[in-house]
N, C-alpha and C positions, 0 to 999 in steps of 0.2 A: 787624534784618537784612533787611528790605524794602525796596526800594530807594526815594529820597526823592523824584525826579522824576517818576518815571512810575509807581510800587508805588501801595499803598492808602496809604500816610498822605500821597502827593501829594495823591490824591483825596480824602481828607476833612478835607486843608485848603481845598481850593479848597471844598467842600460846605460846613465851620461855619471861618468864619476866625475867627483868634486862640486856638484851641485848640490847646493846650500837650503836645505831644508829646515823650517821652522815650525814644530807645532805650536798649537794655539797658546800663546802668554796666559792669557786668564787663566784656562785647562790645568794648567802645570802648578799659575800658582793656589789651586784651588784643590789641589792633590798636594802639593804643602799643607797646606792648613788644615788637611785631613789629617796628619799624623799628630800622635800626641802619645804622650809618655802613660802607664798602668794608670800613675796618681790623677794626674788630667783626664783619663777617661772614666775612672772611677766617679769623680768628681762630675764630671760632664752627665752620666748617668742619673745621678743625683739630683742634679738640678731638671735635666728631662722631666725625671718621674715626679718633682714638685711643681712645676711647672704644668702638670700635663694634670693632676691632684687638684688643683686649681680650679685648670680651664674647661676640665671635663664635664662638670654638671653648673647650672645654671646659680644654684643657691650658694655654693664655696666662691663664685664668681662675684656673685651677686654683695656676699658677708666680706670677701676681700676688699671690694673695692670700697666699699665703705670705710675699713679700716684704715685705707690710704687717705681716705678724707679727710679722717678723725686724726691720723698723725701726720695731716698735711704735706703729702707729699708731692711731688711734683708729678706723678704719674697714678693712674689707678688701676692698670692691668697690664699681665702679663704680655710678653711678644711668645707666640710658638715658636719651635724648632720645628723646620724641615728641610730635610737633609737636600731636597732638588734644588731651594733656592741656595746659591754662594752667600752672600750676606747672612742668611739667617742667624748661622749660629754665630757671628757678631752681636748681632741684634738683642739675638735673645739672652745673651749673659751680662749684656753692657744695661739694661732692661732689668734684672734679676739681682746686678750686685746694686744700683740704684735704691733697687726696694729690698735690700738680703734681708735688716731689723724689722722692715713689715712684716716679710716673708716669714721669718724664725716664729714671731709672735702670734702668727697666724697657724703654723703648725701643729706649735707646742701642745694646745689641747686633743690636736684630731689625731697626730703621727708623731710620736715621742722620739722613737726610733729616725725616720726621716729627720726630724730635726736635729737629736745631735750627728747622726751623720755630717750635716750642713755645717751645724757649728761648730763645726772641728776642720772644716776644710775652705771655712770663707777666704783664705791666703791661696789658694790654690783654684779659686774661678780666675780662668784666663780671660777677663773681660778686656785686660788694656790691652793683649799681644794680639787677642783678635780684633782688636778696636782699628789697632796698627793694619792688621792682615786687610783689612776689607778696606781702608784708605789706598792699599796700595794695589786692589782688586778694580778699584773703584777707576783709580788713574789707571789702568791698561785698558779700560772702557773707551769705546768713542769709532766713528770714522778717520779720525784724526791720527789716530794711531801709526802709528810704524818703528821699525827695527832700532833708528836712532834713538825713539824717546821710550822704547820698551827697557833700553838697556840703561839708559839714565835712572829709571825709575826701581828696574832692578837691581842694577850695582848699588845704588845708594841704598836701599832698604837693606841688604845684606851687609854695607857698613854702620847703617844705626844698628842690624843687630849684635857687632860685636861690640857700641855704646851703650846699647841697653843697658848688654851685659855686666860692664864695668861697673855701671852706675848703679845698678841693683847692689851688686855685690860690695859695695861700697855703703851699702842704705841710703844710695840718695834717688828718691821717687818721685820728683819732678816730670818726668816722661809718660810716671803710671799713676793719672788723678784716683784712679779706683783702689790701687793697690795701698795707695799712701795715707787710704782713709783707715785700714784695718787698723785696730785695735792694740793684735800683739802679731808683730811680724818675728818667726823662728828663724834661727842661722839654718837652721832645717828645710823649711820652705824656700827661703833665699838660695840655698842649694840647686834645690830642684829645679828652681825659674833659670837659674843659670845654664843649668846640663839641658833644658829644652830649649833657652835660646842658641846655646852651642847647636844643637842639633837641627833646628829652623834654618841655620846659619849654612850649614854642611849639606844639608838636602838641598836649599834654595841654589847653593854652588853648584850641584850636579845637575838639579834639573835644569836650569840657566845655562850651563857649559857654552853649548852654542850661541846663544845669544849675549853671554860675557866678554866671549872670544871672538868677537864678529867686530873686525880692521874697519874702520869708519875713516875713508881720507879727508884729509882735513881741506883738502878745495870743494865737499859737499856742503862743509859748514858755513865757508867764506871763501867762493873764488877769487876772492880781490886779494887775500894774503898768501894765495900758493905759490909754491915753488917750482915752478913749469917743470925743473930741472928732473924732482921726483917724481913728476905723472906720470903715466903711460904715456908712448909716443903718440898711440891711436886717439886721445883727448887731446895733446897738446894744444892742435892748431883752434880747436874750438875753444877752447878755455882762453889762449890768447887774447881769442876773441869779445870771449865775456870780462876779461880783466883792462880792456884798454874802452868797452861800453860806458859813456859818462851816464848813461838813462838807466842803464841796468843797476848801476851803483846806489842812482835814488830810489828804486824799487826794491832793490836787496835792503836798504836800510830802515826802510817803511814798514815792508811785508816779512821781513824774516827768510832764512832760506828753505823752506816751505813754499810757500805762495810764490818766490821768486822763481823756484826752478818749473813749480807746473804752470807759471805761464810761458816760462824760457824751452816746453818742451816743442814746441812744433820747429823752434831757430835753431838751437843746439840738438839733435836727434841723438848722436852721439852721447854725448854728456849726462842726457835724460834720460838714456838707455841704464847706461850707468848708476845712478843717484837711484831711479826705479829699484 
């Protein structure tokens, strides 16, 4: 959240060049999620302002939830949008297409206007792509975290979303339990999901660059299958070491190479410098 130009990690790339900076994973993909196409934010507005139509006074609250009673539904009130928490606007549209036929009918008398707004753009709440966004929001969460499983978890989200894409385009909505309930899906709408998953897809590449691009040797995964040949010479003799270890090998198969190298850090310094 520094800026790159002119902030401090400008300046301490020009002071030690080739060192390897990452900002924050969540940050970046949380400024993905923020971009969205005129129709999606048209859209998004809309449901805001019914949403917020709702929750603002105690008696609309009050006569909603009821109505969810009476048409049994699995939930009785709105989730808000706010914009500081990351989940929310998951939350709140995955919450909103759930109850849309409550929502409509609750409208219809007080905001005619609002409501066909609504009912002309239920193919165009992004409920399932943010449903997707915040799962993959979710997994860069933790202590646990690091470089390896940041890129696991963003290389593959940016190949489901050129699956998505296929598969929309295609009509086949297995992936989108929300989208696959609407009514009348347009080759129009199917358009649009397409050219925003394209573009989720192209932004997530740029902002990722670095951490897509980021060489993982493969004796960090499993020092027992390296190639001494291809290390660094400055590793070799310690890796050696951990490759001919018969204790290290039942710890590496137990604990994963995680747990195995932070406890291998105080024996190998070298090595754990490294993997660090």
């Amino acid at each position: 959240m520094i800026g790159s130009q002119r902030g401090f990690i400008a300046h301490l790339k020009n002071a030690v060049p080739g060192i390897l900076t990452v900002h924050c994973v969540i940050h970046r993909q949380h400024l993905v999620a923020n971009n969205l196409s005129n129709e999606f934010f048209d859209t998004m507005w809309f449901v805001i302002n019914a949403v917020n139509k709702i929750k603002a006074k105690s008696l609309n609250n009050r006569l909603f939830r009821e109505l969810c009673h009476e048409n049994d539904e699995d939930f009785e009130c709105l989730v808000l949008h706010t914009e500081v928490r990351w989940l929310s606007k998951g939350n709140c549209l995955i919450r909103f297409y759930n109850l849309f036929q409550t929502i409509l009918e609750f409208l219809q008398p007080f905001d005619k206007q609002l409501y066909d707004e609504l009912h002309t753009r239920e193919t165009n709440i992004l409920a399932d792509i943010f449903e997707k966004l915040n799962e993959v929001n979710k997994n860069l969460q933790g202590d646990k975290i690091n470089c390896i499983k940041s890129k696991s978890i963003i290389s593959a989200f940016i190949s489901k979303l050129s699956l998505f894409k296929k598969k929309i385009s295609r009509r086949e909505f297995n992936n989108f339990s929300n989208l696959s309930r609407s009514k009348q899906i347009l080759d129009s709408d199917l358009e649009i999901y397409c050219a925003h998953l394209e573009f989720l897809k192209n932004i997530m590449s740029t902002r990722f660059k670095v951490i897509n691009e980021l060489i993982i040797p493969k004796w960090v995964l499993n020092p027992f299958l390296a190639d001494i040949q291809n290390v660094q010479p400055l590793f070799q003799e310690e890796l050696l070491e951990v490759m001919h270890n018969e204790e290290a090998k039942i710890d590496f198969k137990h604990n994963g190479y995680e747990l195995f190298w932070l406890k291998q850090k105080t024996v190998y310094p070298q090595l754990w410098k490294e993997v660090e």
